[in-house]
NUDO-436880 format. One line per 2 residues: number of its first residue (from 1); their letters; for each residue y negated, z negated, x negated of C-alpha. Coordinates in Angstrom, 3 decimals, always signed. Layout:
<nodes>
NUM	A	Y:Z:X | ...
</nodes>
This chain:
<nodes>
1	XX	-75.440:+35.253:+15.318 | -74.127:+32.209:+17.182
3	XX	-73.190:+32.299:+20.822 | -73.483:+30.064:+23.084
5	XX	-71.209:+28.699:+25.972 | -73.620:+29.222:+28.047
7	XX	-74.267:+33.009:+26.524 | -70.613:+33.795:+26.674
9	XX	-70.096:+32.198:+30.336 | -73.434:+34.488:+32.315
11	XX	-71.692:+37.362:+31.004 | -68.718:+36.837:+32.335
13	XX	-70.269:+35.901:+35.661 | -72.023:+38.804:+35.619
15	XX	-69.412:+41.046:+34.582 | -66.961:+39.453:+37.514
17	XX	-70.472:+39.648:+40.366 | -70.818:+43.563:+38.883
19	XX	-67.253:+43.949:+39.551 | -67.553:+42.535:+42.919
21	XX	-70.752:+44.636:+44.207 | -68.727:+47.767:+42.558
23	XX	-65.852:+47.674:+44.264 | -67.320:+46.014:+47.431
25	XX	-69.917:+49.488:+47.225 | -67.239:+51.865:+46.713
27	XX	-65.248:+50.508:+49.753 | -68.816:+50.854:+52.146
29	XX	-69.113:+54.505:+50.804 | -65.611:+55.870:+51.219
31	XX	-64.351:+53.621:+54.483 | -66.443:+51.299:+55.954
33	XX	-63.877:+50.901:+58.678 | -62.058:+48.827:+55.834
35	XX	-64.886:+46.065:+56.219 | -66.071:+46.422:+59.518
37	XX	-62.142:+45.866:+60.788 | -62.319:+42.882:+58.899
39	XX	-65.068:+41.081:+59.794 | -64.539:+42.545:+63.327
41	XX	-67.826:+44.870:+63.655 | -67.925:+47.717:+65.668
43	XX	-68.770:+50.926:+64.036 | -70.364:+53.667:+64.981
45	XX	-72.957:+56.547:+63.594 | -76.027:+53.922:+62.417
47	XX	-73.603:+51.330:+60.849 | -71.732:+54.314:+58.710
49	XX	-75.222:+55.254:+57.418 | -76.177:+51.718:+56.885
51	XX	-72.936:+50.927:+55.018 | -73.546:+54.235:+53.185
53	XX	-76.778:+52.947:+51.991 | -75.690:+49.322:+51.517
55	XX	-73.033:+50.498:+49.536 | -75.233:+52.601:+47.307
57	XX	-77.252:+49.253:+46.872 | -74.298:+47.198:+46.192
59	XX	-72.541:+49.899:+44.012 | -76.082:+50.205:+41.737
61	XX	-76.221:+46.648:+41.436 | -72.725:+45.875:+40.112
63	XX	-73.177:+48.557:+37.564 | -76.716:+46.701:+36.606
65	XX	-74.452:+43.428:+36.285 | -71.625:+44.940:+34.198
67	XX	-73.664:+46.407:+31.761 | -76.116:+43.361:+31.498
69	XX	-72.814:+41.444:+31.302 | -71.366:+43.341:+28.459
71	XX	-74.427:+44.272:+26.377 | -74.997:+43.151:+23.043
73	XX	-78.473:+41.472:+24.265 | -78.561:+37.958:+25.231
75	XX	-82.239:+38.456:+26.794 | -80.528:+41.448:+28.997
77	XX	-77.954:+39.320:+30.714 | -80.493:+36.431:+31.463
79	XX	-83.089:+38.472:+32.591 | -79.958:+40.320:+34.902
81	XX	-78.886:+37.061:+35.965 | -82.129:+35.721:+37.190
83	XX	-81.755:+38.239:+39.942 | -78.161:+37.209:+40.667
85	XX	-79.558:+33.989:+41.617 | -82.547:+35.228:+43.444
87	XX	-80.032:+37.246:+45.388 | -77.333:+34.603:+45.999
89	XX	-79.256:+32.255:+47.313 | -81.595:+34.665:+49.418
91	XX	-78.093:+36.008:+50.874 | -76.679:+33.095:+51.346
93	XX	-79.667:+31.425:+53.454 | -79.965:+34.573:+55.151
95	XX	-76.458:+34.535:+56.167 | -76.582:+30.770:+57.553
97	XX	-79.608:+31.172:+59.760 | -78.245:+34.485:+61.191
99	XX	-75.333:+32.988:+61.699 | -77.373:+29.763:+63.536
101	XX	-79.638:+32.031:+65.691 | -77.976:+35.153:+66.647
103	XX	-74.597:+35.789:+68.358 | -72.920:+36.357:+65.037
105	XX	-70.031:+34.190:+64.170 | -69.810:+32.399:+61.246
107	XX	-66.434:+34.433:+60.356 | -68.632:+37.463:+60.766
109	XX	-71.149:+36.731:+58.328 | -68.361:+34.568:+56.021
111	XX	-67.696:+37.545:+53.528 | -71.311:+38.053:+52.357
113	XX	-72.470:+34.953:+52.518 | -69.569:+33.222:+50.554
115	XX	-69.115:+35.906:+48.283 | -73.175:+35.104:+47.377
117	XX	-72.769:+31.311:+47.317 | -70.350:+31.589:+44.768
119	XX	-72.158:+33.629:+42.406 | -75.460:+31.527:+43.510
121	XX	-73.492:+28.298:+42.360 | -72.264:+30.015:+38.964
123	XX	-75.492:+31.217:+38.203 | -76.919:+27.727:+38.900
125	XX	-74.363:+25.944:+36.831 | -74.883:+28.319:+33.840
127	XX	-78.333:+28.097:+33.913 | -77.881:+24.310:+33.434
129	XX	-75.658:+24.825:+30.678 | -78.524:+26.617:+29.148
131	XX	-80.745:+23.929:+29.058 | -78.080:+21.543:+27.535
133	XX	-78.225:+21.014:+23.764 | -75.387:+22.059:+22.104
</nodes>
């Protein structure tokens, strides 16, 4: 069966977003001070259940990506990375016009919403490679 560039470069994408979401998931389960530090949130009761639950989200997701990414069907990793755009660029805007109309800074929301324009570009550029003859 031949493989495409474009096959062999969405599963890498996804296998590098599912590796992402994993590790970004593990990090809101086990110490959400870790992020909140960072982006200089405060943290109390609500956002340790929120990260808790975010984190379950995030952690799910990257093991959704890795697996699409490293299964033997094409269809699976398409179909996966459909979502990855969806998401990306859903994130992403999100992140802009909270960052435009609340009191958020843009270094606050910077993490999430760069971490999803990146994979929102990736996805965009390898689903133009798709449509490329070979």
């Amino acid at each position: 069966m031949n493989i495409s560039k474009a096959d062999n470069c969405v599963r890498k994408i996804l296998i590098l977003n599912g590796i992402g979401d994993i590790l970004i998931g593990i990090i809101l389960i086990l110490n959400p001070r870790i992020l909140s530090n960072l982006i200089k949130f405060s943290l109390n009761l609500e956002g340790i259940y929120l990260s808790g639950g975010w984190g379950i989200a995030a952690l799910t997701f990257g093991l959704l990506r890795l697996f699409a990414g490293i299964h033997p069907n094409r269809e699976i990793s398409w179909f996966a990375a459909v979502f990855g755009l969806v998401e990306g660029t859903v994130l992403t805007t999100y992140g802009i016009i909270l960052a435009a109309t609340t009191e958020l800074s843009f270094f606050q929301i910077s993490l999430s919403t760069t971490f999803a324009l990146v994979f929102t570009i990736a996805y965009g550029i390898v689903f133009i490679l798709k449509t490329k003859k070979p």
